[in-house]
C-alpha positions in Angstrom: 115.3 96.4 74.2 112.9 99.3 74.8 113.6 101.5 78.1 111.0 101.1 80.9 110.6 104.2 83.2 109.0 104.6 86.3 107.0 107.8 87.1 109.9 109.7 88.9 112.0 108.6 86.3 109.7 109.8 83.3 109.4 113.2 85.0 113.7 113.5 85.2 113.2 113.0 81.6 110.0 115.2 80.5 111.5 117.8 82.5 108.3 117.9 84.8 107.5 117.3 88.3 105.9 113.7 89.3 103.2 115.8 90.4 102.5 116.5 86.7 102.8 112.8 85.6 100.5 111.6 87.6 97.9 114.4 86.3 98.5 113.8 83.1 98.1 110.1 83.8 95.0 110.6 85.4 93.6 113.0 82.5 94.4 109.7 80.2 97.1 112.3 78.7 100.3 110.4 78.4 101.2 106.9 77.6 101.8 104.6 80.1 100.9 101.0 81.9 100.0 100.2 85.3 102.5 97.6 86.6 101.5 95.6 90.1 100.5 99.1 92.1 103.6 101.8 89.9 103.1 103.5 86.7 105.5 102.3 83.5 106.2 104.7 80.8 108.5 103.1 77.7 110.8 106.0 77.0 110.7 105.5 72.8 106.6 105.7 73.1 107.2 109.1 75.3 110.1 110.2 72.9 107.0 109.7 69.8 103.8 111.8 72.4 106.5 114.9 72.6 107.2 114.7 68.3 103.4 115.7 68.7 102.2 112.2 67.6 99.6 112.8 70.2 99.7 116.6 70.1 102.3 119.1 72.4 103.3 119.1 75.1 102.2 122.2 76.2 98.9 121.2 74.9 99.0 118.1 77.8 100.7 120.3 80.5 97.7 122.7 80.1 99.3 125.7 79.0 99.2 128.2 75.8 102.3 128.6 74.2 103.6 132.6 74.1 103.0 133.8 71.1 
């Protein structure tokens, strides 16, 4: 069975602040479901955005990578 993260949870594991979720969320940036009134985020669909199946993550976070 596929983990289900809440939105603190999903920033533990993006390394992020919750802050930053919810941007991204709000940008329509990051995969995840509304659920009742808190944010769901299945950990294997997050594991597949950061592999750059929807580009990089410092693409989302709004940042150039140093080149």
């Amino acid at each position: 069975m596929d983990e289900i993260l809440t939105a603190n949870e999903a920033a533990d594991y993006l390394k992020v602040t919750v802050r930053t979720i919810y941007r991204l969320i709000r940008e329509g940036k990051i995969p995840g479901c509304k659920v009742g009134g808190s944010w769901r985020f299945r950990r294997d669909i997050l594991d597949d955005w950061l592999a750059g199946s929807r580009g990089s993550l410092p693409e989302f976070l709004g940042k150039t990578p140093n080149r």
